[in-house]
C-alpha positions in Angstrom: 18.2 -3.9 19.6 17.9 -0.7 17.3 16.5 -0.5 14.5 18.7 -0.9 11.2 18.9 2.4 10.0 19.5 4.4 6.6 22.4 3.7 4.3 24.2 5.5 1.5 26.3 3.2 -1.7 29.2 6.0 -2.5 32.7 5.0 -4.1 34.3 8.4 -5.3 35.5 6.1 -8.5 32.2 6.5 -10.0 32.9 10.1 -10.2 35.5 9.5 -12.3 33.7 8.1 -15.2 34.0 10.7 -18.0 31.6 11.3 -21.1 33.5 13.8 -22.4 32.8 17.1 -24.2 29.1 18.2 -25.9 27.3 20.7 -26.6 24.1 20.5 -24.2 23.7 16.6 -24.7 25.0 16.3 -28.0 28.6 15.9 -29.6 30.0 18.7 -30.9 29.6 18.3 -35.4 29.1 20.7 -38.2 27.1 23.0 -36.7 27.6 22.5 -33.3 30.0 25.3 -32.5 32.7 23.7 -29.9 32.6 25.5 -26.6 34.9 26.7 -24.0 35.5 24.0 -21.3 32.5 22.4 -22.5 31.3 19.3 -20.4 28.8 16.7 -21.1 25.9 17.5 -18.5 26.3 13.7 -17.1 29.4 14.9 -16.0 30.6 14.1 -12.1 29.6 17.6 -10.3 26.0 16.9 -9.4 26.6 13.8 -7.8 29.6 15.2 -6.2 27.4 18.2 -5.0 25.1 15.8 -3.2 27.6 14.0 -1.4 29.3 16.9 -0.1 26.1 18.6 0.9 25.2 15.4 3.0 28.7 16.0 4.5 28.2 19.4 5.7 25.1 19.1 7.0 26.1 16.8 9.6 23.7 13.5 8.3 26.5 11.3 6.4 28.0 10.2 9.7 24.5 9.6 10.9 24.1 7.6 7.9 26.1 3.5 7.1 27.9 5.0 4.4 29.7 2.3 2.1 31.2 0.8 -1.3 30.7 -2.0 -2.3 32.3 -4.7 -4.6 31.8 -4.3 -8.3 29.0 -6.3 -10.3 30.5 -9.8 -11.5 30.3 -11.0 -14.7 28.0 -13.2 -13.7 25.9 -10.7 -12.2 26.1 -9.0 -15.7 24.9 -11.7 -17.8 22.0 -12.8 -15.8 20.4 -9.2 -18.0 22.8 -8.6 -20.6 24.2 -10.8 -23.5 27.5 -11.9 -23.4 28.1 -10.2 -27.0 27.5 -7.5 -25.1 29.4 -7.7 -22.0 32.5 -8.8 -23.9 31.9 -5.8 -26.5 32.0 -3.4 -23.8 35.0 -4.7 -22.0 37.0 -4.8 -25.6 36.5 -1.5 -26.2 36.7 -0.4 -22.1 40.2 -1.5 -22.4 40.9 0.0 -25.4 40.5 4.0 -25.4 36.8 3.7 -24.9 34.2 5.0 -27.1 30.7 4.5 -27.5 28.3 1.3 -27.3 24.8 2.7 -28.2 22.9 5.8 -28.9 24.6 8.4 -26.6 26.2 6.2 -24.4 29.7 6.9 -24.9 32.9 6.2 -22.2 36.1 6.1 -22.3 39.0 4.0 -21.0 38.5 1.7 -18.0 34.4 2.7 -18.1 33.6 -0.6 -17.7 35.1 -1.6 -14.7 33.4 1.9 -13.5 29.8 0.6 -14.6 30.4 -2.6 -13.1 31.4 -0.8 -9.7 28.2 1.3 -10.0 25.8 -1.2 -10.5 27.9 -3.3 -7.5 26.7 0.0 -5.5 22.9 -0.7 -6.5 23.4 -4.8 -5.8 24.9 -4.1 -2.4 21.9 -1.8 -1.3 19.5 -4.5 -2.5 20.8 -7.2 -1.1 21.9 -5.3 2.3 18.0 -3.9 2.9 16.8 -7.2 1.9 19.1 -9.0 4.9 18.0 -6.3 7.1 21.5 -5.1 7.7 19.2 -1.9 6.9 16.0 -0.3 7.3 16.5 1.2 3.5 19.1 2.7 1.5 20.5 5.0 -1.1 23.1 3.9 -4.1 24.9 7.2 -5.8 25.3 5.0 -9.0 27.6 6.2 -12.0 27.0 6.0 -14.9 23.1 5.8 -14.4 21.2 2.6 -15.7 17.5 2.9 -16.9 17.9 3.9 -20.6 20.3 0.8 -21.0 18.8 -1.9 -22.8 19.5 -5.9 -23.0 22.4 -5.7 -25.9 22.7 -1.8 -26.3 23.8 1.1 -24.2 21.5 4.0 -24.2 21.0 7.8 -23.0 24.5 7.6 -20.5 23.6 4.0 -19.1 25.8 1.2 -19.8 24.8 -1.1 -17.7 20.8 -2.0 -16.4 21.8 -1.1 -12.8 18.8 -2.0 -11.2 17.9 -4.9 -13.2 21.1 -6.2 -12.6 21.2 -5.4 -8.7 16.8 -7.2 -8.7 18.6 -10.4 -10.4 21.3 -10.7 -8.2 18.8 -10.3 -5.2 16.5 -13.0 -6.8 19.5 -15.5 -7.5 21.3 -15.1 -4.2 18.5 -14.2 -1.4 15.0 -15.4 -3.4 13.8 -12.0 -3.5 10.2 -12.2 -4.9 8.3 -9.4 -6.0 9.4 -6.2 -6.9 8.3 -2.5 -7.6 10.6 -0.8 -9.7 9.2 3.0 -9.4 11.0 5.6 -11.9 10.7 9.2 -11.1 13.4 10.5 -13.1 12.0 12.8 -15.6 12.9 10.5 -18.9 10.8 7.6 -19.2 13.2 4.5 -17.8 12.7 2.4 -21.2 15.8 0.0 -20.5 14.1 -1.2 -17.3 10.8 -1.4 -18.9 12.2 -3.7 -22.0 14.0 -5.9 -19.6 10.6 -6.9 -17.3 8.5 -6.2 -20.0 7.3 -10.4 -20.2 7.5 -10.6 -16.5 5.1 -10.5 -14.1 7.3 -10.3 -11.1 8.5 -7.1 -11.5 6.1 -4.1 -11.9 7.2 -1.5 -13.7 5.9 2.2 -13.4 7.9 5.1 -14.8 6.3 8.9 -14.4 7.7 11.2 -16.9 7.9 14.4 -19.2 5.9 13.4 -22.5 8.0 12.7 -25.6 11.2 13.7 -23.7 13.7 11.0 -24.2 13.7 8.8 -25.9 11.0 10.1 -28.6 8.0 7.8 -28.5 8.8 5.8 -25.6 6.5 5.7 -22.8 3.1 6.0 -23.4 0.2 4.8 -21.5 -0.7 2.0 -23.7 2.9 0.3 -23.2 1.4 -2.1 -20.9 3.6 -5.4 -20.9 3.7 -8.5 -22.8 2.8 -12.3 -22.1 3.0 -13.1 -18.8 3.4 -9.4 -18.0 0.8 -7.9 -19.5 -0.4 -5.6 -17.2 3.0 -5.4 -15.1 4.4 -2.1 -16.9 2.4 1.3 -16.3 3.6 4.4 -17.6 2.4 8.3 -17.0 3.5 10.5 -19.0 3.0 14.0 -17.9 2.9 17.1 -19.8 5.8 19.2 -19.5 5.6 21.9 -17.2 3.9 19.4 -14.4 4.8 20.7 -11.1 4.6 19.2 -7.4 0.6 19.2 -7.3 0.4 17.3 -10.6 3.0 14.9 -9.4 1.9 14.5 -6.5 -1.9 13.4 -7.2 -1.0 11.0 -9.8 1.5 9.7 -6.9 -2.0 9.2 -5.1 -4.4 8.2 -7.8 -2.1 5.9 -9.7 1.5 5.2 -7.8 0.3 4.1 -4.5 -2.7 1.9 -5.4 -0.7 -0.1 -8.3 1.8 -0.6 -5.3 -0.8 -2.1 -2.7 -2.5 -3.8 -5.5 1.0 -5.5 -6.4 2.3 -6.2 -2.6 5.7 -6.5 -3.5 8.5 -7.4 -1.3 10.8 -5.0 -2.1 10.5 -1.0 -3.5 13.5 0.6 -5.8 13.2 4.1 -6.8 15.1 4.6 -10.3 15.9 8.6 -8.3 16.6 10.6 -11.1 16.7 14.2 -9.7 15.5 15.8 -13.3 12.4 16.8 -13.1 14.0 19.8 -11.1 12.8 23.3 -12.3 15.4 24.4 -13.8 16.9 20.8 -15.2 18.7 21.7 -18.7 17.7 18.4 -20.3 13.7 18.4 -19.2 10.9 20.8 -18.8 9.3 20.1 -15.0 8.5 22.6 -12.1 9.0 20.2 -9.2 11.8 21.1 -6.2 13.3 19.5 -3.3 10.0 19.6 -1.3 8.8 17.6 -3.6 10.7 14.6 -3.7 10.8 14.9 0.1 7.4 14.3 0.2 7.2 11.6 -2.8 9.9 9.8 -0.8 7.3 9.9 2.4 4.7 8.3 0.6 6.5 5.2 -0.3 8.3 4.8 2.6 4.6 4.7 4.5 3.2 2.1 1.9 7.2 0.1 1.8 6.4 0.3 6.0 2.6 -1.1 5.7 3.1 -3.3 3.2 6.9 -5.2 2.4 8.6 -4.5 6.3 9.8 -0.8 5.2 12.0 -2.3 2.4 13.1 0.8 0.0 16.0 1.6 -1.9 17.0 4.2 -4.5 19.3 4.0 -6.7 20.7 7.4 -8.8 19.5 8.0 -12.2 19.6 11.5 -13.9 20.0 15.2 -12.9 21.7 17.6 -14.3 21.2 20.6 -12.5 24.8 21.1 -10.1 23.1 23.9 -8.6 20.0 22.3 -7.2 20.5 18.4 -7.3 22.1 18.4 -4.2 19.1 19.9 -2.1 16.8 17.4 -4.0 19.1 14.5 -2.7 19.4 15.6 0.7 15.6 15.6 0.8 15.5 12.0 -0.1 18.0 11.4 2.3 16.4 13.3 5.1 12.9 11.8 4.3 14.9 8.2 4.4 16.6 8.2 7.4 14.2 11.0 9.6 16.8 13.0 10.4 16.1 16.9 9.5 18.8 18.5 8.8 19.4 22.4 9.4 19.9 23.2 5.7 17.5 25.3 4.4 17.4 25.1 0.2 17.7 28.7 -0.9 15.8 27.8 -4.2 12.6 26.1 -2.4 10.7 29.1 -1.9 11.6 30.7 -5.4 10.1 27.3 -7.1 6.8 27.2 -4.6 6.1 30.7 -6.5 6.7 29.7 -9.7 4.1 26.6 -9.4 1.5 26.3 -12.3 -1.7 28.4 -11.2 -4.7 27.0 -10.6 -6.1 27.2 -13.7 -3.1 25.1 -14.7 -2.8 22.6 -11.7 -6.6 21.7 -12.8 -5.9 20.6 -16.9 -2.6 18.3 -15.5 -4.9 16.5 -12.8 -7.2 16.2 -15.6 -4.7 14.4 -17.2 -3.9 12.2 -14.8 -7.0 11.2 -14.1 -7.7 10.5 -17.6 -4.1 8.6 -17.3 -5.6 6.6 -14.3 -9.1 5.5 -16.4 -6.5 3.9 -19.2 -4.6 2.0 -17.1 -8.2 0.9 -15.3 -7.3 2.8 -11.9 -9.4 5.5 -12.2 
């Protein structure tokens, strides 16, 4: 028998979610001069980027591309409120509008959210069958800023919280990494396991980015998860080396120490060099190689069991080759695409000088959180 292979959550519906017009990330006001075909940067194009590029390299029909079915109610309200839920839907079929700090949708959105955190349950549940050996879910609208009762930073729904639930109600899953590498620190999922010790969180991310004050080291957990949430937040201008030790000297021992059953990846593509909403230096070779590492410790520890789910990235231009590194790195299959803006990002690396002061910081990260 072969072994289950790589698969990829897709429905081209998500990419018709719309967030409408802005001015960088925020509405357009007083002072806020509007713009000429302005578009919000969550807007569809990155995403859409990514999936054609694994199209026309030749690995999506190497890959068990699916949809899925959209997230039940009852799947919602195992994380959020019912006041909530019904909240959204009122206004979803109304003309949209907005349901928490810059969270804003419009007609029909939440029947898209629902759909895109039924992409993330599917993945889950399919990797934890072992219909697959892992899995990708291009999930839109993105889910980590979204807390309990409120939407947050283009999340409307906790995809990945709602996709570890459904896992937990339907298939026992037990213990679970949750592992954000987008570049904004993934608050929603860290308020929603934050008194729960079966689910360890760990978000890396730019310092003070968004949202202001969220994320620092000594947001450690509460009750019966104290201990459960670790955060690193890196100073901005970090670039593959720094990212990659406090992968080594934090990342990976939390994750042995833990022995989970089951590793997600919140995959936000942002800390991209030239990301317009962050301030990072990595590029596609690096989440190729971040991607490596967990799949080794997912393989030694919980049977290989990975999946990603989509956060942030805002970047059309180099999203795509970021993705397709993931992907690549997930399923083994090279590719013959070369990224034409890997070797211009290797050269503009933090010296030395500077690659010594950020693992510095990590390490003094790592003797906080009583890793070092």
């Amino acid at each position: 028998m072969s072994r289950p292979g790589t698969g990829f959550y897709h429905d081209e519906l998500c990419l018709w979610h719309t967030t409408g017009e802005a001015v960088l990330f925020l509405p357009m006001g007083p002072w806020l001069q509007p713009m000429a075909g302005a578009s919000h940067p969550e807007s569809p194009e990155s995403k859409r980027r990514f999936k054609s590029l694994l199209d026309v390299s030749g690995l999506t029909p190497q890959l068990a591309v699916n949809s899925a079915p959209p997230a039940t109610r009852e799947d919602l309200l195992r994380v959020h409120p019912a006041s909530y839920v019904d909240r959204f839907k009122s206004l979803s079929d109304g003309r949209g509008g907005e349901i928490g700090h810059e969270a804003v949708f419009s007609h029909g959105g939440y029947e898209i959210a629902c759909l895109s955190a039924g992409l993330a349950k599917r993945a889950v549940l399919d990797v934890l069958d072992g219909k697959l050996r892992n899995a990708y879910s291009l999930s839109r609208p993105p889910g980590h800023h979204c807390l309990r009762d409120q939407g947050m930073g283009f999340c409307l729904l906790a995809n990945i919280a709602i996709a570890i639930e459904a896992a937990k109600a339907e298939m026992g899953l037990g213990r679970v990494v949750v592992f954000d590498w987008d570049v904004h620190h993934g608050n929603g999922t860290q308020s929603i396991f934050y008194d729960r010790d079966d689910v360890l969180t760990i978000s890396i991310h730019q310092e003070n980015c968004f949202p202001l004050n969220s994320g620092g080291v000594g947001e450690r957990g509460q009750g019966r998860g104290a201990g459960f949430n670790l955060n690193i937040p890196m100073p901005p201008g970090s670039g593959h080396d720094a990212y990659l030790y406090a992968m080594q000297q934090i990342v990976l021992p939390a994750i042995r120490d833990y022995a989970p059953d089951m590793i997600i990846i919140a995959s936000g593509l942002d800390a991209n060099t030239v990301d317009p909403l962050a301030r990072q230096m990595l590029h596609s070779g690096s989440y190729r190689e971040m991607t490596a590492m967990l799949m080794t410790e997912a393989d030694q520890i919980c049977g290989g069991r990975l999946v990603a789910v989509h956060e942030g990235g805002y970047a059309e231009s180099v999203v795509p080759f970021c993705g397709l590194a993931v992907m690549e790195a997930l399923s083994g299959i090279r590719t013959e695409v070369v990224d034409p803006f890997e070797e211009i990002f290797i050269g503009q690396q933090p010296s030395d000088r500077v690659t010594r002061y950020q693992r510095q910081i990590v390490d003094d990260i790592a003797k906080e959180l009583g890793l070092g």
